[in-house]
PDB file of N, H, CA, C and O in Angstrom:
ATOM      1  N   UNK A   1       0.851  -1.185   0.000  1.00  0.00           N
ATOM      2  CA  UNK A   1       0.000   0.000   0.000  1.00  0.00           C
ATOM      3  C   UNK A   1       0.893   1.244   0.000  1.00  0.00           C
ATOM      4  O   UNK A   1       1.929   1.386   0.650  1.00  0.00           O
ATOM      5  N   UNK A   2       0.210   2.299  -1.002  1.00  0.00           N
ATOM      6  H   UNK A   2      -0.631   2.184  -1.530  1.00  0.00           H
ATOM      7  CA  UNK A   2       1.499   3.394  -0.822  1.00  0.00           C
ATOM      8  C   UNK A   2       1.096   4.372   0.041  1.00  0.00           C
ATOM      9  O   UNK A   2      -0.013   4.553  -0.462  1.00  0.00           O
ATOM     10  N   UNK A   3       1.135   5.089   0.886  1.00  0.00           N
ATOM     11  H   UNK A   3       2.035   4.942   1.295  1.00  0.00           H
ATOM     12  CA  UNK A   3       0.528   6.299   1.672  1.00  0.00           C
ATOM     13  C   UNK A   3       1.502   7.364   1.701  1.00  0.00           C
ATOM     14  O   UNK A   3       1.950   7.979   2.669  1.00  0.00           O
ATOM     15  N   UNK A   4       1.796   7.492   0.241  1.00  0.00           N
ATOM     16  H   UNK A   4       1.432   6.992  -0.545  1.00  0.00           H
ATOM     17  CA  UNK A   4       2.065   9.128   0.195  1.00  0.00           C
ATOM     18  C   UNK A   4       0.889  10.397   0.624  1.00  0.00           C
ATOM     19  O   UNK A   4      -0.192  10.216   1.185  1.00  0.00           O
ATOM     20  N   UNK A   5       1.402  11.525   0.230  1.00  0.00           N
ATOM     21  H   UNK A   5       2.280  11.671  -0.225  1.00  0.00           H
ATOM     22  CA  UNK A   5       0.544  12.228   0.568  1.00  0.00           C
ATOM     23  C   UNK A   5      -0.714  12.288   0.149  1.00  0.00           C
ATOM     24  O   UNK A   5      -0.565  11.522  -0.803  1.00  0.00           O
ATOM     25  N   UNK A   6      -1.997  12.629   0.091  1.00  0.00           N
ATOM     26  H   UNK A   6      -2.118  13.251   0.865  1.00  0.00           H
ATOM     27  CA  UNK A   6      -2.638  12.559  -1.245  1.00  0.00           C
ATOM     28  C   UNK A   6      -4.192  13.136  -0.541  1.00  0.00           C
ATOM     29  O   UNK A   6      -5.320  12.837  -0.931  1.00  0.00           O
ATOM     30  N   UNK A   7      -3.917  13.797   0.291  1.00  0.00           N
ATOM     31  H   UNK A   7      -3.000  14.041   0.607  1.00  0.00           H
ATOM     32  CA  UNK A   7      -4.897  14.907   0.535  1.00  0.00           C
ATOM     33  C   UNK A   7      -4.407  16.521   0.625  1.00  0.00           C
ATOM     34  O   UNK A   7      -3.420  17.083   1.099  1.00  0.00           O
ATOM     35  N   UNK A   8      -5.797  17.027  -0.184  1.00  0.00           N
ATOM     36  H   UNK A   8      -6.599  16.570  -0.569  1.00  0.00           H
ATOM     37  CA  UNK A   8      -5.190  18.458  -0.232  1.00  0.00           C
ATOM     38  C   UNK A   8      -5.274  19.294   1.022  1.00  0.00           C
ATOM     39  O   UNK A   8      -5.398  19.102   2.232  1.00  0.00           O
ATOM     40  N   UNK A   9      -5.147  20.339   0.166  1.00  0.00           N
ATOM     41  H   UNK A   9      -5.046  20.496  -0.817  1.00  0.00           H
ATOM     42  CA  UNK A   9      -5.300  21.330   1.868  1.00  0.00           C
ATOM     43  C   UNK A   9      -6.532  21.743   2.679  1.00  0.00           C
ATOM     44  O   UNK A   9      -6.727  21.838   3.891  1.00  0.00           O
ATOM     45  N   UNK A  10      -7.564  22.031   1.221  1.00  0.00           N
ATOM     46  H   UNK A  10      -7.405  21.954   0.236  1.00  0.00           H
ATOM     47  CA  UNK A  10      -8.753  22.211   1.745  1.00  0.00           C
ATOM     48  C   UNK A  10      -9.677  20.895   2.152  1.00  0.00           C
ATOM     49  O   UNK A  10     -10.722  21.001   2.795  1.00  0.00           O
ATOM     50  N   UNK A  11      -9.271  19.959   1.799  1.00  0.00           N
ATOM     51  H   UNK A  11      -8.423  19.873   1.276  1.00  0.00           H
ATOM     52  CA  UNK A  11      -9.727  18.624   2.157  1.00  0.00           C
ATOM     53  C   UNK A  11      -9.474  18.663   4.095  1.00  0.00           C
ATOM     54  O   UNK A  11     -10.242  18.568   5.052  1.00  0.00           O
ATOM     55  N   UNK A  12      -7.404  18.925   3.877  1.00  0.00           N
ATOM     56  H   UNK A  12      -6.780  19.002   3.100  1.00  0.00           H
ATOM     57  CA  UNK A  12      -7.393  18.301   5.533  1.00  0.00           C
ATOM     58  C   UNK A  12      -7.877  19.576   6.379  1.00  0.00           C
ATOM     59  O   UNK A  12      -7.689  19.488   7.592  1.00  0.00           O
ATOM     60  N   UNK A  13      -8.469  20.736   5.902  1.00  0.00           N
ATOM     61  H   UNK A  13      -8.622  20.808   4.916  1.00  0.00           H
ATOM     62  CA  UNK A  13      -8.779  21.892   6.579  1.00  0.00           C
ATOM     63  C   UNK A  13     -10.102  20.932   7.176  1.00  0.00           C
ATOM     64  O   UNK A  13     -10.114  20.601   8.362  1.00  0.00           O
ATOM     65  N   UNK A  14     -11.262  20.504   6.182  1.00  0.00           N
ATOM     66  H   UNK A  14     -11.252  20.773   5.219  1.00  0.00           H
ATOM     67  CA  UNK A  14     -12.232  19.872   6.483  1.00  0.00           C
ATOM     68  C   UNK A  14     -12.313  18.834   7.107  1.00  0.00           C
ATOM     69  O   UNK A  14     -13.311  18.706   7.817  1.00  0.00           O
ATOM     70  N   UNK A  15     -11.235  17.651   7.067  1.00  0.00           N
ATOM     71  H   UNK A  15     -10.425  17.755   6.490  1.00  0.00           H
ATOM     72  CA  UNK A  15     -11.338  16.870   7.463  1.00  0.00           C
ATOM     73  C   UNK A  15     -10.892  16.646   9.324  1.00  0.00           C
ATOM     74  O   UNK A  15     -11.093  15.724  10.114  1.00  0.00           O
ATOM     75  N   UNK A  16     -10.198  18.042   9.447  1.00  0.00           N
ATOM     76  H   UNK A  16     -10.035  18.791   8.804  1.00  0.00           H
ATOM     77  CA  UNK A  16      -9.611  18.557  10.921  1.00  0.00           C
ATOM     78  C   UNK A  16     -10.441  18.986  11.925  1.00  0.00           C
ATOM     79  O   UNK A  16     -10.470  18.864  13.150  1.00  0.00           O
ATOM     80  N   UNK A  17     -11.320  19.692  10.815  1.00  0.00           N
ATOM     81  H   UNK A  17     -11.297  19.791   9.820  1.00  0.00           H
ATOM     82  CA  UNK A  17     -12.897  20.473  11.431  1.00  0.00           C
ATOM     83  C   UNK A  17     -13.921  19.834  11.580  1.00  0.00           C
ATOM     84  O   UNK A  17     -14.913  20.263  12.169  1.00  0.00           O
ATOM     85  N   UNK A  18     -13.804  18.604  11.012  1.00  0.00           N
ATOM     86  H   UNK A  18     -12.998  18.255  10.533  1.00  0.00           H
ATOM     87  CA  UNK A  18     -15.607  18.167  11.269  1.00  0.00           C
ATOM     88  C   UNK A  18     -15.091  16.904  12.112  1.00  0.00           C
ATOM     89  O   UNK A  18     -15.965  16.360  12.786  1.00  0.00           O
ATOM     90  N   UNK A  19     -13.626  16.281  12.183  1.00  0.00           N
ATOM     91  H   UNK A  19     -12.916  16.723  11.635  1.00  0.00           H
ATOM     92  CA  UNK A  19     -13.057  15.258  13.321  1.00  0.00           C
ATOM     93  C   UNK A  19     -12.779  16.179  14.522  1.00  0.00           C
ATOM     94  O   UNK A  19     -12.623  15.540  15.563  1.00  0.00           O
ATOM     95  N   UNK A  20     -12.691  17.316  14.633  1.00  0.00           N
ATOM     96  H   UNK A  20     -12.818  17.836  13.788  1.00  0.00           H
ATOM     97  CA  UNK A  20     -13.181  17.914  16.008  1.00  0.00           C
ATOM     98  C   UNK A  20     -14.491  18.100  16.474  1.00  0.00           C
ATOM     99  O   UNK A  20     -14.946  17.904  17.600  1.00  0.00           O
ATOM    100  N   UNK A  21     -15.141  18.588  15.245  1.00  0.00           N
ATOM    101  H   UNK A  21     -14.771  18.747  14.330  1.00  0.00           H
ATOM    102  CA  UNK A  21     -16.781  18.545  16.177  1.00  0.00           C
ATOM    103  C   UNK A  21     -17.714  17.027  16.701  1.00  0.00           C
ATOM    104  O   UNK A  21     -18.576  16.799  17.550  1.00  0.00           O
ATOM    105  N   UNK A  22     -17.021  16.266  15.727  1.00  0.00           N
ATOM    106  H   UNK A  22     -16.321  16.452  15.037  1.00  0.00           H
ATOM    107  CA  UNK A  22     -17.077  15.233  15.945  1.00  0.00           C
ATOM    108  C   UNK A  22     -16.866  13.926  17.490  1.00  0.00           C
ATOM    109  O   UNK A  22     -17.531  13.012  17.979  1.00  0.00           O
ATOM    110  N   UNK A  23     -15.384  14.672  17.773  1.00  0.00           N
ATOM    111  H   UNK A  23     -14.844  15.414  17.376  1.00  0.00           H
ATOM    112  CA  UNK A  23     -14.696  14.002  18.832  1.00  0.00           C
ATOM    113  C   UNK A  23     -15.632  15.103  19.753  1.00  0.00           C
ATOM    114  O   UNK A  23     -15.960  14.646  20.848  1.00  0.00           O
ATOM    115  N   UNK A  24     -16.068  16.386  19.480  1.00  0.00           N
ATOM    116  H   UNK A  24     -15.801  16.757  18.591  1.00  0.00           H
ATOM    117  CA  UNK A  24     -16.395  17.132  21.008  1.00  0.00           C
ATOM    118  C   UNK A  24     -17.291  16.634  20.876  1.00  0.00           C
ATOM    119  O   UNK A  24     -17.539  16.373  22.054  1.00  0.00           O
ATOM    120  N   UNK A  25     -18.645  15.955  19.941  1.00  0.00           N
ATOM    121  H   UNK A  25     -18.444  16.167  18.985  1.00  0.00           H
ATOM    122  CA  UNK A  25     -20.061  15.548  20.094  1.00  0.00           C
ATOM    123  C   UNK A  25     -19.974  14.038  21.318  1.00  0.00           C
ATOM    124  O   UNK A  25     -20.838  13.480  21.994  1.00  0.00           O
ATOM    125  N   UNK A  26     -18.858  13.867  21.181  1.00  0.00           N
ATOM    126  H   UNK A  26     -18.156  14.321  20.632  1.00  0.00           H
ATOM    127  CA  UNK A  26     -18.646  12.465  22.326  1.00  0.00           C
ATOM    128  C   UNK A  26     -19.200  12.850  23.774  1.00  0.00           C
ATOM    129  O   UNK A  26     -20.179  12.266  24.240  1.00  0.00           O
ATOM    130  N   UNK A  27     -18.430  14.005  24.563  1.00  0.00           N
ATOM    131  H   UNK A  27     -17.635  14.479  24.185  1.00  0.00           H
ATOM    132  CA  UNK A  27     -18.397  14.418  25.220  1.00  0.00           C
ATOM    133  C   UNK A  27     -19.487  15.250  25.689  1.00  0.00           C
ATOM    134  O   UNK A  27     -19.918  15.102  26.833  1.00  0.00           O
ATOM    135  N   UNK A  28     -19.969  16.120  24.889  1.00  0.00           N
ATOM    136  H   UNK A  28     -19.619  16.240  23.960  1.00  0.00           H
ATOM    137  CA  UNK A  28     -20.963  17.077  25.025  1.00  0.00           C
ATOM    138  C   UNK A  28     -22.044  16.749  24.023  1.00  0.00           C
ATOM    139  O   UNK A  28     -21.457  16.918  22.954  1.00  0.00           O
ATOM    140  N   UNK A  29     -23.342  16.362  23.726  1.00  0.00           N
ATOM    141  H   UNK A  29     -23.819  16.225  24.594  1.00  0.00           H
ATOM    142  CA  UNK A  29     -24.298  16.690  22.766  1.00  0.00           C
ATOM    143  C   UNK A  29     -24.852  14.914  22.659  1.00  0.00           C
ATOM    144  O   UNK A  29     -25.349  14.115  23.453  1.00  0.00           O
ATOM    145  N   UNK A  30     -24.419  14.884  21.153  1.00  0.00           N
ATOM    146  H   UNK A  30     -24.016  15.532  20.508  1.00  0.00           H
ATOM    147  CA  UNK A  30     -24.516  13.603  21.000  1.00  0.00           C
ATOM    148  C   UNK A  30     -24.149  11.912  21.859  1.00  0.00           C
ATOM    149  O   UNK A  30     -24.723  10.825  21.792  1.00  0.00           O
ATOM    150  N   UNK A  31     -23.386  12.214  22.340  1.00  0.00           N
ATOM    151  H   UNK A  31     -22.920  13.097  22.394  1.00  0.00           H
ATOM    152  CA  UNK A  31     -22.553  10.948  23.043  1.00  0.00           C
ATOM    153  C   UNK A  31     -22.687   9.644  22.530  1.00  0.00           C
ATOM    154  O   UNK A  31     -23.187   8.682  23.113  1.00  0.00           O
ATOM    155  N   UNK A  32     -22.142   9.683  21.252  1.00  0.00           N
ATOM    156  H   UNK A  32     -21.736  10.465  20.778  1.00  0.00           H
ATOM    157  CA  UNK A  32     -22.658   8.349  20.811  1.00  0.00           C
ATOM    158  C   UNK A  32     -21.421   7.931  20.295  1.00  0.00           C
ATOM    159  O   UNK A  32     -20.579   8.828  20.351  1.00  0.00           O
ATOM    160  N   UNK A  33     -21.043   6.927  19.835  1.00  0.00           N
ATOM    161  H   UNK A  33     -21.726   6.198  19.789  1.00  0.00           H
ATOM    162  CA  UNK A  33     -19.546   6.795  18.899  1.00  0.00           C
ATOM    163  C   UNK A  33     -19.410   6.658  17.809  1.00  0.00           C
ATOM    164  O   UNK A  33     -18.996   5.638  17.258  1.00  0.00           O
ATOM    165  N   UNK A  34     -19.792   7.838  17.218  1.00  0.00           N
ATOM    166  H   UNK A  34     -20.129   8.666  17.666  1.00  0.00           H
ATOM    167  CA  UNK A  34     -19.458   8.453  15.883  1.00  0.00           C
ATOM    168  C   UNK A  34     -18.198   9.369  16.181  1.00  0.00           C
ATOM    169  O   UNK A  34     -17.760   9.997  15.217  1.00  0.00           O
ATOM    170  N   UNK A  35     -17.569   9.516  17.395  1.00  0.00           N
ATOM    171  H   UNK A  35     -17.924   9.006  18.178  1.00  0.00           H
ATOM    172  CA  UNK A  35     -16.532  10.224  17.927  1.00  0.00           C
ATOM    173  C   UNK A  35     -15.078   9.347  17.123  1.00  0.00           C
ATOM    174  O   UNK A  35     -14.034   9.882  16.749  1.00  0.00           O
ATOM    175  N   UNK A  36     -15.379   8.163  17.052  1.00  0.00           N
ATOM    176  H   UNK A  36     -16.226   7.728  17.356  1.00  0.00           H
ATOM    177  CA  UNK A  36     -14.417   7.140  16.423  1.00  0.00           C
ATOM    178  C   UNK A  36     -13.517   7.275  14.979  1.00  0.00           C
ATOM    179  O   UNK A  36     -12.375   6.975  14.629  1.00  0.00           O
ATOM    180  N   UNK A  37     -15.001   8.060  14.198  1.00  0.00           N
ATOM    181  H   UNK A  37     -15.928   8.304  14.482  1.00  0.00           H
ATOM    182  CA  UNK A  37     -14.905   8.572  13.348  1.00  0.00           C
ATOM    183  C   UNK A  37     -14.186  10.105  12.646  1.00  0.00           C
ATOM    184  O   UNK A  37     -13.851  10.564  11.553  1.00  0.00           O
ATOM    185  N   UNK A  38     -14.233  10.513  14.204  1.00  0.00           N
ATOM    186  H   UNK A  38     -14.505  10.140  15.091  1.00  0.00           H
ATOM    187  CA  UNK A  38     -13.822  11.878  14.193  1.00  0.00           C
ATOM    188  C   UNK A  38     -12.340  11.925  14.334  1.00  0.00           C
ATOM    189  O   UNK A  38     -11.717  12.911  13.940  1.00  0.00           O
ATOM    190  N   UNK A  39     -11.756  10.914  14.875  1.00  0.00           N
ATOM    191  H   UNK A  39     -12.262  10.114  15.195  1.00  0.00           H
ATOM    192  CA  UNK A  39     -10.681  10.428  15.345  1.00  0.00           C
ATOM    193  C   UNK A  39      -9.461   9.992  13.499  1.00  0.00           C
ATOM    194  O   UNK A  39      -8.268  10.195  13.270  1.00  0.00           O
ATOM    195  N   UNK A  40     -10.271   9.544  12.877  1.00  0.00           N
ATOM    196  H   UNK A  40     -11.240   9.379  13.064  1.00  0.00           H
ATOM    197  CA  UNK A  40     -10.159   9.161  11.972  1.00  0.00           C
ATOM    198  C   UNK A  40      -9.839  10.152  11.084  1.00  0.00           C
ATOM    199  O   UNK A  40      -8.813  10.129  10.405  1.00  0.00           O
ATOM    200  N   UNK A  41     -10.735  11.098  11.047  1.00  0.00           N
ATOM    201  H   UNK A  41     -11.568  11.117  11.599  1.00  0.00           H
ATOM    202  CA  UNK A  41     -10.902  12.081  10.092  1.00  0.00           C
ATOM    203  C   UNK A  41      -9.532  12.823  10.290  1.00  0.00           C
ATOM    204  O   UNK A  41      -8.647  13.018   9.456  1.00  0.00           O
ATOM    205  N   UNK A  42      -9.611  13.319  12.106  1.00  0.00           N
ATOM    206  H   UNK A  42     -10.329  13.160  12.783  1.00  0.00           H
ATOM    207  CA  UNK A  42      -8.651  13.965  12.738  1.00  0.00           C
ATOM    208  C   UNK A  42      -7.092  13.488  12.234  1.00  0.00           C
ATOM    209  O   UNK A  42      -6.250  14.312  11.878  1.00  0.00           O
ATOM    210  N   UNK A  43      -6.919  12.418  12.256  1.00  0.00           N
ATOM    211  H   UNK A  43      -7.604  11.749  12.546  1.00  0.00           H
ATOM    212  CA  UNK A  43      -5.505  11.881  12.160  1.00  0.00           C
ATOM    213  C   UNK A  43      -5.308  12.003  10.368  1.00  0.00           C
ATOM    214  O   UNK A  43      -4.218  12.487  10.061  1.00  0.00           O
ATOM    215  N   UNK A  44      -5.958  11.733   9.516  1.00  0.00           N
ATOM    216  H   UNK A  44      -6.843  11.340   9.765  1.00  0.00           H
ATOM    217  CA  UNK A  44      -5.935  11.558   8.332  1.00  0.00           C
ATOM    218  C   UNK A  44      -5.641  13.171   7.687  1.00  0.00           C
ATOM    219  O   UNK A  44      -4.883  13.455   6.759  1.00  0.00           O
ATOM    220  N   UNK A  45      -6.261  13.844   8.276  1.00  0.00           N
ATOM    221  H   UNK A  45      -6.877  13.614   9.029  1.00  0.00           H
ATOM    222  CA  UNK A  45      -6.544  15.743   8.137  1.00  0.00           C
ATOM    223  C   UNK A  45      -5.113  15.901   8.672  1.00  0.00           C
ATOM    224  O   UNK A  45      -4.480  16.101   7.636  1.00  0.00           O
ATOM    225  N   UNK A  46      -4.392  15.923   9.507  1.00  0.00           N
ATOM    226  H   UNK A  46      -4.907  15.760  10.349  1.00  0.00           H
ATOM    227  CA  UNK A  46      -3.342  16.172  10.275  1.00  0.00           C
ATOM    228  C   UNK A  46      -1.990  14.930   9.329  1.00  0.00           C
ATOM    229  O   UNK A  46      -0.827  15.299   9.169  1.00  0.00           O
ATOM    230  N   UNK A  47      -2.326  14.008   9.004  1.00  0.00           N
ATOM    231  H   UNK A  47      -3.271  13.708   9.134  1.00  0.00           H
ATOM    232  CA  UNK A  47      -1.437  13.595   8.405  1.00  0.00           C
ATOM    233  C   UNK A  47      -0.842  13.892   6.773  1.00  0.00           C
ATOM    234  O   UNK A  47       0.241  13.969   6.192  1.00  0.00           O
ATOM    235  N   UNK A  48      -2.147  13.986   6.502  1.00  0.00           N
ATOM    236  H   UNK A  48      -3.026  13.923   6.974  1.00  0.00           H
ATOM    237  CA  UNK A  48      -2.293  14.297   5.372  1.00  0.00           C
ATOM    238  C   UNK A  48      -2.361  13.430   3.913  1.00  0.00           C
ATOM    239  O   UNK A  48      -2.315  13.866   2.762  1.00  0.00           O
ATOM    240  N   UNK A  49      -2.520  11.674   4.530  1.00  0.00           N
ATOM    241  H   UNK A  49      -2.557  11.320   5.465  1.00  0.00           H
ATOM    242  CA  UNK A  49      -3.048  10.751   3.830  1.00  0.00           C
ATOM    243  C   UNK A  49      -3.772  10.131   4.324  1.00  0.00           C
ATOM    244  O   UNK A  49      -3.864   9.983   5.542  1.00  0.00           O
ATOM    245  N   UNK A  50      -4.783   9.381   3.077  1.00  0.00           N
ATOM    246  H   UNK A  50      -4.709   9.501   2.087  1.00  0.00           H
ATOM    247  CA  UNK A  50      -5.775   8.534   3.547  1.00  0.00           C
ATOM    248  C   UNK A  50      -5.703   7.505   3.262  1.00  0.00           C
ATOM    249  O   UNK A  50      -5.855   7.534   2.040  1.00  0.00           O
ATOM    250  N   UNK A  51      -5.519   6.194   3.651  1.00  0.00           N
ATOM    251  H   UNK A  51      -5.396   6.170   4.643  1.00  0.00           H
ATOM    252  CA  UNK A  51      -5.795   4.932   2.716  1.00  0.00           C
ATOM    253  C   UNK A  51      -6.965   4.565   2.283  1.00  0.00           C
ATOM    254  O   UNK A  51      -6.847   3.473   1.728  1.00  0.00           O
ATOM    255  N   UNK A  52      -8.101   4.967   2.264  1.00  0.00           N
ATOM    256  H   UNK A  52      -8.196   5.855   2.714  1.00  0.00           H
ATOM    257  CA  UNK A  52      -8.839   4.454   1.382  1.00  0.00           C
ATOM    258  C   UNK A  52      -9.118   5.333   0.254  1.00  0.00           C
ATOM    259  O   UNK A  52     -10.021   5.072  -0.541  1.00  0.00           O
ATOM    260  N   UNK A  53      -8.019   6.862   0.107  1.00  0.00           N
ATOM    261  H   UNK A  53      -7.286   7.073   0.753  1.00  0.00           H
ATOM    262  CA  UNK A  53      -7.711   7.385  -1.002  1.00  0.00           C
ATOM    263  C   UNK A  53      -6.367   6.921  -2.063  1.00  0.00           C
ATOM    264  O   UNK A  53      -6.221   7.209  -3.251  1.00  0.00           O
ATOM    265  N   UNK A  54      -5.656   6.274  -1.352  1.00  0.00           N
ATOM    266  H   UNK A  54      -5.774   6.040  -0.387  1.00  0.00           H
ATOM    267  CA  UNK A  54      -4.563   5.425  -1.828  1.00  0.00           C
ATOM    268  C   UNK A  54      -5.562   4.192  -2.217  1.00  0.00           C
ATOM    269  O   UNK A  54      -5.438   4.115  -3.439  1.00  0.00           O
ATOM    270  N   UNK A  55      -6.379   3.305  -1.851  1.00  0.00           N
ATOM    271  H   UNK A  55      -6.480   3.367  -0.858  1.00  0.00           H
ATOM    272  CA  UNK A  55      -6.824   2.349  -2.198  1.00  0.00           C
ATOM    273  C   UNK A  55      -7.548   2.711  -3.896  1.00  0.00           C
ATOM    274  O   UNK A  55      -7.396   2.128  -4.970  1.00  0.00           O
ATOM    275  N   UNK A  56      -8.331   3.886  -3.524  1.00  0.00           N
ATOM    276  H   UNK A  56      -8.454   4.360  -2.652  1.00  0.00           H
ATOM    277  CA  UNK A  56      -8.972   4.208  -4.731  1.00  0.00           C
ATOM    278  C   UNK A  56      -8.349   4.933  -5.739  1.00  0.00           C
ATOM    279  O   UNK A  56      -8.941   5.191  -6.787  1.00  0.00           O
ATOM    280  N   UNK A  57      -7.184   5.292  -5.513  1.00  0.00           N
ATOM    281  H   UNK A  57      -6.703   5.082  -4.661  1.00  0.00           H
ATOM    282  CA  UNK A  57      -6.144   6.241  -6.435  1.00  0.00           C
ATOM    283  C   UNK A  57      -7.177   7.845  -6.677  1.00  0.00           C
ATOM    284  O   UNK A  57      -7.675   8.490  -7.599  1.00  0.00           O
ATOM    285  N   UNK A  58      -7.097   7.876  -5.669  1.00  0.00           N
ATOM    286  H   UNK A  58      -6.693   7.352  -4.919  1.00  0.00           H
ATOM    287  CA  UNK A  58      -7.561  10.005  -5.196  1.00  0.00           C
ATOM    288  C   UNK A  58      -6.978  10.526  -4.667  1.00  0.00           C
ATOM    289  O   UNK A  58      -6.741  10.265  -3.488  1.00  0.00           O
ATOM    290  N   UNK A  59      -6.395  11.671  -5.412  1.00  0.00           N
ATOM    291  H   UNK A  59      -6.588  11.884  -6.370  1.00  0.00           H
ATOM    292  CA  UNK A  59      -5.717  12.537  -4.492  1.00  0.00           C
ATOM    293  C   UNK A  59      -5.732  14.242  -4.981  1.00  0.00           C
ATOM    294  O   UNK A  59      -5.296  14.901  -5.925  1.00  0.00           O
ATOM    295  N   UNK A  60      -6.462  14.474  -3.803  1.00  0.00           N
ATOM    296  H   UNK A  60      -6.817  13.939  -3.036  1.00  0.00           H
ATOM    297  CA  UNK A  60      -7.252  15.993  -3.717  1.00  0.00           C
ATOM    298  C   UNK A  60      -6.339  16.930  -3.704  1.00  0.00           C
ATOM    299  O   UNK A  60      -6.796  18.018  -3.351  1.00  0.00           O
ATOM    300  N   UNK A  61      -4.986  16.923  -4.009  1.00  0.00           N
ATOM    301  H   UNK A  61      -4.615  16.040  -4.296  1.00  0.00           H
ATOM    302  CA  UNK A  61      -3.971  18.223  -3.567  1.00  0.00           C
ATOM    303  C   UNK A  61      -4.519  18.692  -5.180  1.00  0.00           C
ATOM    304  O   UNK A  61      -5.310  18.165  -5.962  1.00  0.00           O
ATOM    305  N   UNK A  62      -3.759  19.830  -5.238  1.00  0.00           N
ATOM    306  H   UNK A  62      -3.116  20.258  -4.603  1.00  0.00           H
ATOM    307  CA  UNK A  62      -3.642  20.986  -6.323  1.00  0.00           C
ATOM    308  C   UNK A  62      -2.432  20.476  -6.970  1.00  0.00           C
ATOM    309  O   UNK A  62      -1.760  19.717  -6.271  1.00  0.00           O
ATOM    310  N   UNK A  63      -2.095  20.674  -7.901  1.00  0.00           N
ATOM    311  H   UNK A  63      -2.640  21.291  -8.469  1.00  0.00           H
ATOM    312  CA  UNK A  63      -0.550  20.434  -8.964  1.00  0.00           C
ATOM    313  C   UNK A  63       0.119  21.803  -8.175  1.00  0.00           C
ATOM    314  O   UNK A  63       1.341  21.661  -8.226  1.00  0.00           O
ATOM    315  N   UNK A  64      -0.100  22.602  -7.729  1.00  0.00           N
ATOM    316  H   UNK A  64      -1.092  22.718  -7.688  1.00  0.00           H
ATOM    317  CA  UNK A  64       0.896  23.217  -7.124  1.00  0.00           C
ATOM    318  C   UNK A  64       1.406  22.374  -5.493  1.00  0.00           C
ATOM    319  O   UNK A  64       2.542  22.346  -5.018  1.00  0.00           O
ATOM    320  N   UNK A  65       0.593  21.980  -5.125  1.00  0.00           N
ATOM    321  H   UNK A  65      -0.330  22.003  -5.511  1.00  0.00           H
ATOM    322  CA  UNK A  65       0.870  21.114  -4.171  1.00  0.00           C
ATOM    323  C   UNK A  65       1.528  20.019  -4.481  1.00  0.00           C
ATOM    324  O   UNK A  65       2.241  19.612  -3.564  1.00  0.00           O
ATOM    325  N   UNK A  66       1.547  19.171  -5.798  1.00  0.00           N
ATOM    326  H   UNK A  66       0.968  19.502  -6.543  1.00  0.00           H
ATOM    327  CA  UNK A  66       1.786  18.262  -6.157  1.00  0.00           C
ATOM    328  C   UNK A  66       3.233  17.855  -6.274  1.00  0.00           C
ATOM    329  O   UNK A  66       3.856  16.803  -6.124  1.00  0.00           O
ATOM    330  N   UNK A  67       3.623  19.518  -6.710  1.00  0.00           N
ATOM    331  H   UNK A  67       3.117  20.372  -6.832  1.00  0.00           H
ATOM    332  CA  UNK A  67       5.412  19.565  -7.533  1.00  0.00           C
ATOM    333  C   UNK A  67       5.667  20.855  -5.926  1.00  0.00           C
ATOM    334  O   UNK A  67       6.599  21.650  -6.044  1.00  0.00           O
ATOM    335  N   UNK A  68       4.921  20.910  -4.773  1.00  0.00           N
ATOM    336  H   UNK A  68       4.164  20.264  -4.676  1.00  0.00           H
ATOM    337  CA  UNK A  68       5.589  21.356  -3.512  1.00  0.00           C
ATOM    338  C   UNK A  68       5.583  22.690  -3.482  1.00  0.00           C
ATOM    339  O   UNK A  68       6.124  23.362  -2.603  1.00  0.00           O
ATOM    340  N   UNK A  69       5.087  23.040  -4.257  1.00  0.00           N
ATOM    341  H   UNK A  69       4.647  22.494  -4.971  1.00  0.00           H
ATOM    342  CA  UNK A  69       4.556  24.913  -4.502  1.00  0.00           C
ATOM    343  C   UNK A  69       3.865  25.510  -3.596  1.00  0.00           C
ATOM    344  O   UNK A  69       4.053  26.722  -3.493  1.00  0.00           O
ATOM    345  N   UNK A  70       2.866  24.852  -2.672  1.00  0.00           N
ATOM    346  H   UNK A  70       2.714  23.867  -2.755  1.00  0.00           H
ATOM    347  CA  UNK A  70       2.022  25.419  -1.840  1.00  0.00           C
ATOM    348  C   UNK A  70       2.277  24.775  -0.615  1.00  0.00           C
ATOM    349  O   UNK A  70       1.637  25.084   0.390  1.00  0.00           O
TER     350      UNK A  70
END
């Protein structure tokens, strides 16, 4: 499996933001474990790959991101 990079920026902006509201719905609101998920999102947003975007060959960066421009 390759796990280069292969999320963009505005992807891991989103994917940072809705695995926080996510992980706080654990705690406060919802309390259910969809928090698991948020966890997921969180680490993937912050890492900046996904494997089941490597599985499917997607990858959301920009060509300026691509060749390290942005």
């Amino acid at each position: 499996m390759n796990l280069k990079n292969n999320v963009g920026k505005i992807d891991r902006v989103v994917r940072i933001v809705l695995g926080l509201l996510l992980i706080g719905n654990v705690f406060v609101g919802l309390q259910s474990p969809l928090g698991w998920i948020g966890v997921i999102l969180l680490l993937t947003g912050l890492f900046g790959t996904c494997p089941l975007y490597s599985l499917l060959k997607v990858d959301t960066r920009t060509t300026g991101e691509k060749v390290g421009l942005k």
